[in-house]
N, CA, C and O atoms as a Tripos MOL2 file, in Angstrom:
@<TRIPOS>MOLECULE
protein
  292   291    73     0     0
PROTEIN
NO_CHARGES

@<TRIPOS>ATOM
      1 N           6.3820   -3.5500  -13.6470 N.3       1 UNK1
      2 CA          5.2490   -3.0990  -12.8550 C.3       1 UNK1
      3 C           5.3530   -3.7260  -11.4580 C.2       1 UNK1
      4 O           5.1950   -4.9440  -11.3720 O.2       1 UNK1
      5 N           5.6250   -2.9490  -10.2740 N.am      2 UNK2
      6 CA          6.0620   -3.4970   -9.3120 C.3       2 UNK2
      7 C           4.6490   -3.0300   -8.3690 C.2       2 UNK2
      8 O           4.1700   -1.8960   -8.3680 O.2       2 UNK2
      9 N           4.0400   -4.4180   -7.4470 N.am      3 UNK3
     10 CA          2.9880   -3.8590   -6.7950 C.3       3 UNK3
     11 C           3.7230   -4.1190   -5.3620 C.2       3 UNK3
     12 O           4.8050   -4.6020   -5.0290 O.2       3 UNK3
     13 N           2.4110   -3.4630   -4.5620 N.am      4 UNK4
     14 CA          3.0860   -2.6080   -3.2580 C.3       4 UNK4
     15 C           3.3590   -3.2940   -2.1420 C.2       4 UNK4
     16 O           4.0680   -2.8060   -1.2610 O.2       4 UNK4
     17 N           2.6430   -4.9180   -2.0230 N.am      5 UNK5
     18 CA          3.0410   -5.7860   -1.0450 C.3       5 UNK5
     19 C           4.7350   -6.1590   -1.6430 C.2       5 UNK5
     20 O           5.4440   -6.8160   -0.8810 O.2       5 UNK5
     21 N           5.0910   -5.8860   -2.4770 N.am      6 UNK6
     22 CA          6.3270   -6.5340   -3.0670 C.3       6 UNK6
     23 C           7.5240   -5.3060   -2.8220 C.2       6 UNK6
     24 O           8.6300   -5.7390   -3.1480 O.2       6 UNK6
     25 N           7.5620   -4.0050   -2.3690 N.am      7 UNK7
     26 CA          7.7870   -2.9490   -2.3650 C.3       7 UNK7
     27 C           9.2600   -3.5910   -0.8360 C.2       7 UNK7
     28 O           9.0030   -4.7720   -0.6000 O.2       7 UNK7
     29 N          10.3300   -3.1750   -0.0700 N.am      8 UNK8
     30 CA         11.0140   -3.8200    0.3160 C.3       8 UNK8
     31 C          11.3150   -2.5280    1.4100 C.2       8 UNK8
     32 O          11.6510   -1.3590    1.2160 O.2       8 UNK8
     33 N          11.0460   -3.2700    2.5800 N.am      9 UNK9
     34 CA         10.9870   -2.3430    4.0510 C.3       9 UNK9
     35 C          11.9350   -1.2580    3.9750 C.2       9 UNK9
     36 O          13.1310   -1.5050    3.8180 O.2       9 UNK9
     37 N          11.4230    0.1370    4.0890 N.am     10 UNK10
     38 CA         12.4180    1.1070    3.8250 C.3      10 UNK10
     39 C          12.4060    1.4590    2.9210 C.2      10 UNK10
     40 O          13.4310    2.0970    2.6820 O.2      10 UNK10
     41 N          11.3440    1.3900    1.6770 N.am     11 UNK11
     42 CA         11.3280    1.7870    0.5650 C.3      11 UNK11
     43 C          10.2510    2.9240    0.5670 C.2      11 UNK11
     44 O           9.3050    2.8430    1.3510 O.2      11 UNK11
     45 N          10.3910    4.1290   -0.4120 N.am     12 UNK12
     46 CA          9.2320    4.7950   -0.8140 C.3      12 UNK12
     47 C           9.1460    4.8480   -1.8120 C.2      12 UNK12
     48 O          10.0250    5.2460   -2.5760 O.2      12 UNK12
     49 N           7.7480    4.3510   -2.1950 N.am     13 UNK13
     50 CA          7.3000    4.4820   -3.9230 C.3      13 UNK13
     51 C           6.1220    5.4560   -3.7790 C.2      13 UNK13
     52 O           5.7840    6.0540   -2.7570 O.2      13 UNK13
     53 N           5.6160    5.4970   -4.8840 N.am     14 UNK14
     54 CA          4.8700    6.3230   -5.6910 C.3      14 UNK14
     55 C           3.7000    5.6410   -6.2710 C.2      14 UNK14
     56 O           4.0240    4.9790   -7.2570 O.2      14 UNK14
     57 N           2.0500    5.5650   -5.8930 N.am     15 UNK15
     58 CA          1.2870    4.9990   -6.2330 C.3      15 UNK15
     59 C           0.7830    5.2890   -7.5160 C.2      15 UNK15
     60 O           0.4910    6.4250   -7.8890 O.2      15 UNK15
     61 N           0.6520    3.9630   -8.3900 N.am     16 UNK16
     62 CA          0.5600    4.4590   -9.8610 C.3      16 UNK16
     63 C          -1.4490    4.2800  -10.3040 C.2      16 UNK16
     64 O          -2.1710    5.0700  -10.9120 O.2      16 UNK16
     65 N          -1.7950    2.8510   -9.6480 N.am     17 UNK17
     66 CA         -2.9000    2.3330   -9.6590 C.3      17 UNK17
     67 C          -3.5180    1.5510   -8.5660 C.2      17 UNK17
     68 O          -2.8230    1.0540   -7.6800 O.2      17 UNK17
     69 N          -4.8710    1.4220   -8.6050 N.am     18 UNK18
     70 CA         -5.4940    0.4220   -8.4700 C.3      18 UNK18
     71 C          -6.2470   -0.3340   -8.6480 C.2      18 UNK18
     72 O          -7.3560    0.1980   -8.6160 O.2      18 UNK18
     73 N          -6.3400   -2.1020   -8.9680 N.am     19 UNK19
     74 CA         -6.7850   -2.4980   -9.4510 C.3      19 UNK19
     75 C          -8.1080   -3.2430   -8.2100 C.2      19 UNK19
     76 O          -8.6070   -4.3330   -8.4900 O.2      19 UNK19
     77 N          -8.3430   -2.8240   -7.4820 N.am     20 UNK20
     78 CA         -9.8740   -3.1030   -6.6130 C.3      20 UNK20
     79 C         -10.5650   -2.5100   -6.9280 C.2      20 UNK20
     80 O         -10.2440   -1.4640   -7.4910 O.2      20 UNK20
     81 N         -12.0690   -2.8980   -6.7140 N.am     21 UNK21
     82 CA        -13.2260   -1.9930   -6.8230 C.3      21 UNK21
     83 C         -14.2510   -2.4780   -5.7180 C.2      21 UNK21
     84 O         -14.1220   -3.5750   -5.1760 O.2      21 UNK21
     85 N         -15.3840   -1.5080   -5.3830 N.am     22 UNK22
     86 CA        -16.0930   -1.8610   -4.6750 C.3      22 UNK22
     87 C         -15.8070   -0.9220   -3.6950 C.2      22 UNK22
     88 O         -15.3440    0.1610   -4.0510 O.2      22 UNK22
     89 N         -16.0950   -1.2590   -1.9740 N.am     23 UNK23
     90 CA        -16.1440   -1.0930   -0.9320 C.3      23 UNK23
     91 C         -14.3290   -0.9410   -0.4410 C.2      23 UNK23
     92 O         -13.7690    0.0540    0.0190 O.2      23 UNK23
     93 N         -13.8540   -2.0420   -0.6830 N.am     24 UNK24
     94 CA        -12.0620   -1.9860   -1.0710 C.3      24 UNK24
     95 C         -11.5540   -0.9140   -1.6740 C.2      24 UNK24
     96 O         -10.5810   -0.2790   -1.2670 O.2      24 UNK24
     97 N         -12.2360   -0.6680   -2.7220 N.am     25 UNK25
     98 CA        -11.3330    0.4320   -3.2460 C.3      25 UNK25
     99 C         -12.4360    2.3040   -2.4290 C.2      25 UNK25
    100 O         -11.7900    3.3350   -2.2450 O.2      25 UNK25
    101 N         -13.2030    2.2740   -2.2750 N.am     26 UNK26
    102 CA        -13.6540    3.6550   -1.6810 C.3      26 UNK26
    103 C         -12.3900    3.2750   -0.4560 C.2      26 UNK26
    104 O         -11.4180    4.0230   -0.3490 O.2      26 UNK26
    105 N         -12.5470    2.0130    0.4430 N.am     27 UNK27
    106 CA        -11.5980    2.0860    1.9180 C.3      27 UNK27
    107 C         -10.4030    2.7480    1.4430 C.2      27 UNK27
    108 O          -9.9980    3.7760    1.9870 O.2      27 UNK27
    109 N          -9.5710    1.9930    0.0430 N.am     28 UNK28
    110 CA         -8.1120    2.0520   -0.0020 C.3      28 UNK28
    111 C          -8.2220    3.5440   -0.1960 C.2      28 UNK28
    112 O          -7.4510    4.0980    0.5870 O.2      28 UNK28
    113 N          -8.9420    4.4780   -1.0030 N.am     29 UNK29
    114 CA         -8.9010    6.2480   -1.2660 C.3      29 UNK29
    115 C          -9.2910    6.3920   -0.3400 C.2      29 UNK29
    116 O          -8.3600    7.1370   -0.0360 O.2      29 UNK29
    117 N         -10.0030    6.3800    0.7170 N.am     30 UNK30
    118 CA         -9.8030    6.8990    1.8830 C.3      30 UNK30
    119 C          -8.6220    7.0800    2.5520 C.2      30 UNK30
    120 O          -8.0120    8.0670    2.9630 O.2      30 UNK30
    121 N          -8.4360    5.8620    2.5650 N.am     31 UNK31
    122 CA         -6.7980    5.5130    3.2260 C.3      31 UNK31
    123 C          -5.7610    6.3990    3.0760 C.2      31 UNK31
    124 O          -4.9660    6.6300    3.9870 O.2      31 UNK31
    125 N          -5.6890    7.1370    1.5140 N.am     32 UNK32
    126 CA         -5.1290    8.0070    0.8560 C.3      32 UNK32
    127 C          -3.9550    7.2400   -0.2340 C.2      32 UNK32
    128 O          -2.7330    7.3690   -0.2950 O.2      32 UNK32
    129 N          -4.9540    6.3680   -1.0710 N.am     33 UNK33
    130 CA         -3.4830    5.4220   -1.6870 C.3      33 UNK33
    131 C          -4.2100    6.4400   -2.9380 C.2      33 UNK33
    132 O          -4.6070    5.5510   -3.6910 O.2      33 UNK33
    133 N          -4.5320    7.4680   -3.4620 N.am     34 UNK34
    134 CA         -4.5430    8.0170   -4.3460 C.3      34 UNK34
    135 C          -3.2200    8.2440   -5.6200 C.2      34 UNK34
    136 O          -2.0650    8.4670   -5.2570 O.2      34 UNK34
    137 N          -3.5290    8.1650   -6.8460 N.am     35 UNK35
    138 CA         -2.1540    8.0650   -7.6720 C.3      35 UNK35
    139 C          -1.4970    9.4280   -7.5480 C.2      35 UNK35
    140 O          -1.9630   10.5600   -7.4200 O.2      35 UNK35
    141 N          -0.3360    8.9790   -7.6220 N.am     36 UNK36
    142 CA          0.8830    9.9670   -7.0970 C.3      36 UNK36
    143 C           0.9250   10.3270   -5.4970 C.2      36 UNK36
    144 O           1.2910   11.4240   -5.0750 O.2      36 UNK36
    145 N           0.4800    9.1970   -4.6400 N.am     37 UNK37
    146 CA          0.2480    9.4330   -3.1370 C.3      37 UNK37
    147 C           2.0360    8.4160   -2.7390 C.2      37 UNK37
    148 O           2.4610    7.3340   -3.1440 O.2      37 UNK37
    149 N           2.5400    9.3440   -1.9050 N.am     38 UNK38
    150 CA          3.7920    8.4780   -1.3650 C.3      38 UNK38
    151 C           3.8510    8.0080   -0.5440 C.2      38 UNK38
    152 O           3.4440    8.4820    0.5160 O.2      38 UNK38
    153 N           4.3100    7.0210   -0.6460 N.am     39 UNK39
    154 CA          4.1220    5.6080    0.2120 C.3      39 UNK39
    155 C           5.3470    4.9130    1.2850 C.2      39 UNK39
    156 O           6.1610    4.1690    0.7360 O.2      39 UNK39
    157 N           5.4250    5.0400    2.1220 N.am     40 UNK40
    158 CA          7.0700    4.4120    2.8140 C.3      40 UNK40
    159 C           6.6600    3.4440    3.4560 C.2      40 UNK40
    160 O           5.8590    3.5810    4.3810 O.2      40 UNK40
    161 N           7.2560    2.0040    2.9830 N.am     41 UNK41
    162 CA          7.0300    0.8740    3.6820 C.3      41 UNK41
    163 C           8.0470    1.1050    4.9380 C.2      41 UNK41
    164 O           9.1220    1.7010    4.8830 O.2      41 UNK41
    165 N           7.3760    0.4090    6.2380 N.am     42 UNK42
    166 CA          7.7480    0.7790    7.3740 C.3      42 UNK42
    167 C           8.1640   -1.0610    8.0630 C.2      42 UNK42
    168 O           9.3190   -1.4460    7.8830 O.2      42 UNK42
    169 N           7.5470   -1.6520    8.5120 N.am     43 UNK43
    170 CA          7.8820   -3.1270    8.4040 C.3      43 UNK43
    171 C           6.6450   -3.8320    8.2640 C.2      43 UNK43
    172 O           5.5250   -3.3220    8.2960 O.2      43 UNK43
    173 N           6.9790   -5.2690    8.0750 N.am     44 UNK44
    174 CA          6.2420   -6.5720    7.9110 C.3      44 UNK44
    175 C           5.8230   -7.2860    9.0210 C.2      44 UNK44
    176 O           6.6860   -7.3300    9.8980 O.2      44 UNK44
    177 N           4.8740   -7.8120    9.2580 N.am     45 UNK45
    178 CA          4.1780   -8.5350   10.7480 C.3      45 UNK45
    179 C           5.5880  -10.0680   10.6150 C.2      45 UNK45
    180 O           6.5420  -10.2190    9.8520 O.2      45 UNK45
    181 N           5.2670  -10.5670   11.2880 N.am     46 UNK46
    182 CA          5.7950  -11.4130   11.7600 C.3      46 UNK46
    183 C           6.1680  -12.8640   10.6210 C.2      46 UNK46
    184 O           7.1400  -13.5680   10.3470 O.2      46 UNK46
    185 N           4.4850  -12.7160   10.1570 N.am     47 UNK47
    186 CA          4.6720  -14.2490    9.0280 C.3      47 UNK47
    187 C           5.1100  -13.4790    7.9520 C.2      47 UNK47
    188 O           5.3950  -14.1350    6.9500 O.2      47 UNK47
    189 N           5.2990  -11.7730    7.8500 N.am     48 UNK48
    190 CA          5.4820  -11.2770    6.4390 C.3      48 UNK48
    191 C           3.8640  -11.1410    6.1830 C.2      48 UNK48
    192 O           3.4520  -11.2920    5.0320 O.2      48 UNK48
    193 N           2.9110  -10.8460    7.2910 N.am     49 UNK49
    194 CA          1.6270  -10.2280    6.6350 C.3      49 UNK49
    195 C           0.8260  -10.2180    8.0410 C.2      49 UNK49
    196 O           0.5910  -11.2340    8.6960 O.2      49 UNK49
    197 N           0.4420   -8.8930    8.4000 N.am     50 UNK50
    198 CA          0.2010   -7.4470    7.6340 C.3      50 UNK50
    199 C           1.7690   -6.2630    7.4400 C.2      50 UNK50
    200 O           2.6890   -5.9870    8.2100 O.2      50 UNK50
    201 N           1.4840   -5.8980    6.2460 N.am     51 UNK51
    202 CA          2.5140   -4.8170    6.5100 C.3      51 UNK51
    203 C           2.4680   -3.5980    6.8770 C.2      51 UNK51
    204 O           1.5480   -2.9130    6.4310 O.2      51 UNK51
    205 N           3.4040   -3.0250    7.7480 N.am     52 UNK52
    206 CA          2.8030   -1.6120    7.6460 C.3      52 UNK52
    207 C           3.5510   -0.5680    6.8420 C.2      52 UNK52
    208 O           4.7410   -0.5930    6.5280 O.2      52 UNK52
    209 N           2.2800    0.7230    6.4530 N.am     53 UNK53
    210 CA          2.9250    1.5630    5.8030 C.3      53 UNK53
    211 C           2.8820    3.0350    6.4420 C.2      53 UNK53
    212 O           2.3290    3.2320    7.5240 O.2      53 UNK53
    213 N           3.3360    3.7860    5.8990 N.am     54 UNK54
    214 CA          3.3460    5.1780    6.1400 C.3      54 UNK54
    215 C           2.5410    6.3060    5.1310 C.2      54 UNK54
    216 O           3.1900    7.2780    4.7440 O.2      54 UNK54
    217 N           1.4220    6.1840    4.8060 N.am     55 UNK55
    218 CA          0.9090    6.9310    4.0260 C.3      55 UNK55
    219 C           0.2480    8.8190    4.3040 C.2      55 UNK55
    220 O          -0.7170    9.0550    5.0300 O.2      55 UNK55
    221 N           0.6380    9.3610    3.9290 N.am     56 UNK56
    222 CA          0.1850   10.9650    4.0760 C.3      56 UNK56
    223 C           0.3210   10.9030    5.4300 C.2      56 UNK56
    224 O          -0.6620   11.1970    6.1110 O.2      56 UNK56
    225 N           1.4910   10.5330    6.0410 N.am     57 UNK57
    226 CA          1.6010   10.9960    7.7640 C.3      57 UNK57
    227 C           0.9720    9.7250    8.6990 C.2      57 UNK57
    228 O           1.2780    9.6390    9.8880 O.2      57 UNK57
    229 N          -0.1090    8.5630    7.9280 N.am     58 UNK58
    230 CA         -0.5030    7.6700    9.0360 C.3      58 UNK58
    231 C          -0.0020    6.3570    8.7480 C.2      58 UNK58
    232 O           0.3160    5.8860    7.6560 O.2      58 UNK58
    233 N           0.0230    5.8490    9.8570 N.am     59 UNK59
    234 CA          0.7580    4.5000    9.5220 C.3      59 UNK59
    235 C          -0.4130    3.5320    9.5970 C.2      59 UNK59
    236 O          -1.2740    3.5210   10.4770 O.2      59 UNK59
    237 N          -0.3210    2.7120    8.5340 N.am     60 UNK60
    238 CA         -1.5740    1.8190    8.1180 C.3      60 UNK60
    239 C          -0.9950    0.5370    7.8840 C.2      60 UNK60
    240 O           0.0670    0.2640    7.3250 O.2      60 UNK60
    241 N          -2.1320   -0.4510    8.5600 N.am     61 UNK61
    242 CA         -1.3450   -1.9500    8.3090 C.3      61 UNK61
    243 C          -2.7040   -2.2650    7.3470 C.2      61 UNK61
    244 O          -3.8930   -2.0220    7.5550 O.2      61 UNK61
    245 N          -1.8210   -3.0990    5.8720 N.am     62 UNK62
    246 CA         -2.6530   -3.7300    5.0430 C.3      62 UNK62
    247 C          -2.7180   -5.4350    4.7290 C.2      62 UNK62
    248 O          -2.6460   -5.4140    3.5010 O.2      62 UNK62
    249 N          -2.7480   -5.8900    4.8490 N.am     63 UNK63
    250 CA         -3.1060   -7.3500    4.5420 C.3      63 UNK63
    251 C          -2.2290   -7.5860    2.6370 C.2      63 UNK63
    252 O          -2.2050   -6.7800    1.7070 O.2      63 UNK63
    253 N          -1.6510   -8.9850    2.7240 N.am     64 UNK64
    254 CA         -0.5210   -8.5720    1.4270 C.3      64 UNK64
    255 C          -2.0760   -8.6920   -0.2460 C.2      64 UNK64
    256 O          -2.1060   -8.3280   -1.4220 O.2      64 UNK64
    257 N          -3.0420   -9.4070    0.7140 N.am     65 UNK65
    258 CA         -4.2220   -9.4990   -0.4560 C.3      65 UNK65
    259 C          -4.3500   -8.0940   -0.7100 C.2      65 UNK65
    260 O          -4.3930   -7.9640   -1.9330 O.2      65 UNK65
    261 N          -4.4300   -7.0180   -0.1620 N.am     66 UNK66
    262 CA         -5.1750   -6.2120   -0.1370 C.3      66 UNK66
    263 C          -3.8840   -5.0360   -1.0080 C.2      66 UNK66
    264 O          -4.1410   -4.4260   -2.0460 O.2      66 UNK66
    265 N          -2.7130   -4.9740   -0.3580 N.am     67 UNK67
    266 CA         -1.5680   -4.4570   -1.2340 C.3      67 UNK67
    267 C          -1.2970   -5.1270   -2.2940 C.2      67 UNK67
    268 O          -0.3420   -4.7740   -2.9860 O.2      67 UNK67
    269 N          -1.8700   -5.9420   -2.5540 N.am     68 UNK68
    270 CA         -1.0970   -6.5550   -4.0360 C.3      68 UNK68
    271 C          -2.1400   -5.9240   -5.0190 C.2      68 UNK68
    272 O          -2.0730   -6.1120   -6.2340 O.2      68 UNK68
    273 N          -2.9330   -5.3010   -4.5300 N.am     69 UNK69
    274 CA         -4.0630   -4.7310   -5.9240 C.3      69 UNK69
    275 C          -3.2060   -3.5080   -6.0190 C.2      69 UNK69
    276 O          -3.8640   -2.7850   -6.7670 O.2      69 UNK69
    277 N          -2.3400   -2.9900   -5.7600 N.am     70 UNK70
    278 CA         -1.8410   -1.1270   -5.7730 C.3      70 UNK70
    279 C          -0.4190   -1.3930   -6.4510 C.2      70 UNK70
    280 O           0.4690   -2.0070   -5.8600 O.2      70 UNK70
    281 N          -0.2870   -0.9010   -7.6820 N.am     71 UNK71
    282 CA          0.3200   -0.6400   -8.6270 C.3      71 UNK71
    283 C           1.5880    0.5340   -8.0110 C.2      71 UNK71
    284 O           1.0980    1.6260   -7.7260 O.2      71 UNK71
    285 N           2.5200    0.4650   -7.8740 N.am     72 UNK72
    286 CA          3.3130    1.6020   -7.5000 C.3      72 UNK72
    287 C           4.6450    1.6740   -8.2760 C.2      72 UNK72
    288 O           5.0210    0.7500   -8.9970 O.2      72 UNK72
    289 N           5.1050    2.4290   -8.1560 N.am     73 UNK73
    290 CA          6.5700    3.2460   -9.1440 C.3      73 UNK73
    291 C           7.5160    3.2300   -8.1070 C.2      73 UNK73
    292 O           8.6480    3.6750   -8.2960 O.2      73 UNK73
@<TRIPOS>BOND
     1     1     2 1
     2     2     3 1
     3     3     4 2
     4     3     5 am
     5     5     6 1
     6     6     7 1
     7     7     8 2
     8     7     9 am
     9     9    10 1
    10    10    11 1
    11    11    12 2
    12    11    13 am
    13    13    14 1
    14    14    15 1
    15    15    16 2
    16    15    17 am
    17    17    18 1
    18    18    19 1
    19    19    20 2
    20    19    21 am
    21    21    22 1
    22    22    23 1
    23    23    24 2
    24    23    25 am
    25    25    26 1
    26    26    27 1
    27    27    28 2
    28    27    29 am
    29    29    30 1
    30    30    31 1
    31    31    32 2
    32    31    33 am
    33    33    34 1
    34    34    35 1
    35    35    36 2
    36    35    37 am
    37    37    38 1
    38    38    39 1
    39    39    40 2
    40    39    41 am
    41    41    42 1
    42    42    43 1
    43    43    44 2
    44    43    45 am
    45    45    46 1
    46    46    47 1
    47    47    48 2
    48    47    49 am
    49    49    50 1
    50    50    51 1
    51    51    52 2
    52    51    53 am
    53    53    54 1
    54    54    55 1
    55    55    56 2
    56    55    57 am
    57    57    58 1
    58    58    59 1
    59    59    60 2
    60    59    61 am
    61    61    62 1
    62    62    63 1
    63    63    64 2
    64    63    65 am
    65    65    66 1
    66    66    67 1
    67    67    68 2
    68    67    69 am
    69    69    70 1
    70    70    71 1
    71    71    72 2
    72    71    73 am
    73    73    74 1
    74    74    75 1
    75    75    76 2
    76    75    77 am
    77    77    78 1
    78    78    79 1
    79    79    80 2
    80    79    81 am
    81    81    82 1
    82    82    83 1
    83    83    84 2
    84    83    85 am
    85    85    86 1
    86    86    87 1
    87    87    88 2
    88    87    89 am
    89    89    90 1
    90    90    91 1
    91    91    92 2
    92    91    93 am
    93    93    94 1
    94    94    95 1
    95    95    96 2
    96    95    97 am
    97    97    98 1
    98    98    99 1
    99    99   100 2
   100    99   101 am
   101   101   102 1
   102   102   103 1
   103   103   104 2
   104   103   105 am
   105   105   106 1
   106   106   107 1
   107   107   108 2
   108   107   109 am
   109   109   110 1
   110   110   111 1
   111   111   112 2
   112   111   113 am
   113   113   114 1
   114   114   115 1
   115   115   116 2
   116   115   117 am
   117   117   118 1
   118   118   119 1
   119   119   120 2
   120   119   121 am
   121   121   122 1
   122   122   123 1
   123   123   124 2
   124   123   125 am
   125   125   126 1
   126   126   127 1
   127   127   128 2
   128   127   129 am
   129   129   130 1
   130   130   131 1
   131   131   132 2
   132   131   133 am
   133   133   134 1
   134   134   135 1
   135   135   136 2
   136   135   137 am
   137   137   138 1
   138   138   139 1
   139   139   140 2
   140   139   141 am
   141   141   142 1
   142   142   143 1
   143   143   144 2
   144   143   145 am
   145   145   146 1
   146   146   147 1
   147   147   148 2
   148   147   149 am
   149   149   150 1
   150   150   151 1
   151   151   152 2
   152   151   153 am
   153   153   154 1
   154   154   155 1
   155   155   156 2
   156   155   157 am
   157   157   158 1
   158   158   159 1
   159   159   160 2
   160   159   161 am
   161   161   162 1
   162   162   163 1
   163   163   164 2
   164   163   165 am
   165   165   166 1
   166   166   167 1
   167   167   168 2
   168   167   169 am
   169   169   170 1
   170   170   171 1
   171   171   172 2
   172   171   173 am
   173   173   174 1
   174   174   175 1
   175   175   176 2
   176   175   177 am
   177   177   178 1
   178   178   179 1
   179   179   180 2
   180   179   181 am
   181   181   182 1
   182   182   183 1
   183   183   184 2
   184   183   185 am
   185   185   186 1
   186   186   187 1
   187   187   188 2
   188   187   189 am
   189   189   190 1
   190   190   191 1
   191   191   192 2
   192   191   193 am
   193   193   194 1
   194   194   195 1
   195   195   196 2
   196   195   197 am
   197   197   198 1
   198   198   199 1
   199   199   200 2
   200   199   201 am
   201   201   202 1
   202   202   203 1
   203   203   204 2
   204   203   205 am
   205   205   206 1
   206   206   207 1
   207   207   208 2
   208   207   209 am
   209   209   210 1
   210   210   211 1
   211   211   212 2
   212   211   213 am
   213   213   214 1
   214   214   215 1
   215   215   216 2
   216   215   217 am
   217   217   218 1
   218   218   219 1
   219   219   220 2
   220   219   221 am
   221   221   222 1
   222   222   223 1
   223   223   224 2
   224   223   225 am
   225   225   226 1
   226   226   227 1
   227   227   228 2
   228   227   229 am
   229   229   230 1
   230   230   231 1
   231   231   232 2
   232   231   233 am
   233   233   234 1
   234   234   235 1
   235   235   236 2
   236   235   237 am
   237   237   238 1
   238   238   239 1
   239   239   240 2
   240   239   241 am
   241   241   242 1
   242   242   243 1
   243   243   244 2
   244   243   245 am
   245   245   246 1
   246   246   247 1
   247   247   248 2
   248   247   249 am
   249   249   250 1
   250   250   251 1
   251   251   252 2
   252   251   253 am
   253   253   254 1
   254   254   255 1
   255   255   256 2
   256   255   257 am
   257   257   258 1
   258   258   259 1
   259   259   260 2
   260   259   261 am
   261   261   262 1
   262   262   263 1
   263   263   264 2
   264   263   265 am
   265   265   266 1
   266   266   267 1
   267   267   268 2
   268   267   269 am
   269   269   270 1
   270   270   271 1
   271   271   272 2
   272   271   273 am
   273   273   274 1
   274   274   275 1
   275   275   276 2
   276   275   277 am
   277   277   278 1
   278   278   279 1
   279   279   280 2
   280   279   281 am
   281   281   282 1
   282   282   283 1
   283   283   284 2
   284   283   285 am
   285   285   286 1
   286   286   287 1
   287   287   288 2
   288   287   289 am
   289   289   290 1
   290   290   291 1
   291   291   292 2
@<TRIPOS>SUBSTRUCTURE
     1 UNK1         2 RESIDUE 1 A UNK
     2 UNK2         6 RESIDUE 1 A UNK
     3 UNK3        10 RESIDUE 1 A UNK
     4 UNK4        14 RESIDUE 1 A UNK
     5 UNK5        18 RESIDUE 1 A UNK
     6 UNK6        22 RESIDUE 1 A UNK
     7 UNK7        26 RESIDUE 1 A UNK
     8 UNK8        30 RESIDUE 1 A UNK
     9 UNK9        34 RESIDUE 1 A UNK
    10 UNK10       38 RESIDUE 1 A UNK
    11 UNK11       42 RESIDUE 1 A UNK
    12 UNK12       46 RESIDUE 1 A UNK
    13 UNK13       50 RESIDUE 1 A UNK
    14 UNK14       54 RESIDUE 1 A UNK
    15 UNK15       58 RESIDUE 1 A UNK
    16 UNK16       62 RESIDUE 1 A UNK
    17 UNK17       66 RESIDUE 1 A UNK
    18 UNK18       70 RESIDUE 1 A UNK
    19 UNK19       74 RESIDUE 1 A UNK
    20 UNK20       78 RESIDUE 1 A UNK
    21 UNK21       82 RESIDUE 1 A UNK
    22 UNK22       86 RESIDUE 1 A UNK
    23 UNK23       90 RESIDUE 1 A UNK
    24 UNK24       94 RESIDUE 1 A UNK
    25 UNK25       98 RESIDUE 1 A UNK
    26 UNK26      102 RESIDUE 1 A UNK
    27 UNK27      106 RESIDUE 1 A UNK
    28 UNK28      110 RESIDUE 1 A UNK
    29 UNK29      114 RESIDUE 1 A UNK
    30 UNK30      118 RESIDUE 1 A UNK
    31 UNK31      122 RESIDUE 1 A UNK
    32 UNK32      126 RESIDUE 1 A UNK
    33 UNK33      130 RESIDUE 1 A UNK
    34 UNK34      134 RESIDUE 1 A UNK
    35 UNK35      138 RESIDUE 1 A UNK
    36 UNK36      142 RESIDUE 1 A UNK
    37 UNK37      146 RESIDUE 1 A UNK
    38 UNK38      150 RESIDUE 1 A UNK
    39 UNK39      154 RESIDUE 1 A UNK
    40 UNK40      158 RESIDUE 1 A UNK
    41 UNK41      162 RESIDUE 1 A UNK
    42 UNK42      166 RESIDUE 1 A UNK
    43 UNK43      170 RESIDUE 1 A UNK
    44 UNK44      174 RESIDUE 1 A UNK
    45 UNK45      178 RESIDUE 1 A UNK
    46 UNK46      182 RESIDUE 1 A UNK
    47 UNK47      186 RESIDUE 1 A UNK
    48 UNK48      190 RESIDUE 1 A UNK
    49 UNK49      194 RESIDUE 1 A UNK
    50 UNK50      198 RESIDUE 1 A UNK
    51 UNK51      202 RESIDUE 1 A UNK
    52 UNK52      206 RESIDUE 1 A UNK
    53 UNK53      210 RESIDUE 1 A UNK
    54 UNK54      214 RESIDUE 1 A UNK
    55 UNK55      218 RESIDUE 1 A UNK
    56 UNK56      222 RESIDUE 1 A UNK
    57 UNK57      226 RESIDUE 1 A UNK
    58 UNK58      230 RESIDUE 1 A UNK
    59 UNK59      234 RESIDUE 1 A UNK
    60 UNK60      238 RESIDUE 1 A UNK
    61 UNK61      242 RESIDUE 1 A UNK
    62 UNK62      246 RESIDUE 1 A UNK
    63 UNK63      250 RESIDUE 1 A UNK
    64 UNK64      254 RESIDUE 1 A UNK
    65 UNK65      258 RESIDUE 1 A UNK
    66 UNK66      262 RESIDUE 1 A UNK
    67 UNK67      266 RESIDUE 1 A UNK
    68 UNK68      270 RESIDUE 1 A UNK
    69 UNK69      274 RESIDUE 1 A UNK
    70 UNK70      278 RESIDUE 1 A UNK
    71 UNK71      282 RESIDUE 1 A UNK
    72 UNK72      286 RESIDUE 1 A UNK
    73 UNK73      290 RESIDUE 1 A UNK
């Protein structure tokens, strides 16, 4: 089970889950991390946090707290 801060620049996975709730998780489905949503990690900030991604066409920077709740394939 590989989650999505762990996912390796240049990679595209496949969102399986998520494990947030609340206000976090309405943001992250907004965002469009919906399951079976594809995902292309694009690069890492500087310390290795925020990363950015490429989701449904936008590029989104997440915090590695915030990617480590998203379950991906």
């Amino acid at each position: 089970m590989l989650k999505l801060h762990n996912a390796c620049i240049g990679s595209i996975v496949t969102v399986e889950d998520l494990s947030s709730t609340g206000l976090l998780r309405e943001r992250m489905l907004a965002l469009g991390l919906t399951k079976g949503a594809r995902v292309e990690v694009i690069r890492k900030g500087p310390s290795g946090d925020p990363t950015v991604f490429c989701i449904r066409g936008a590029m989104i920077a997440l915090r590695n707290e915030e990617s480590s709740l998203v379950t991906v394939q």
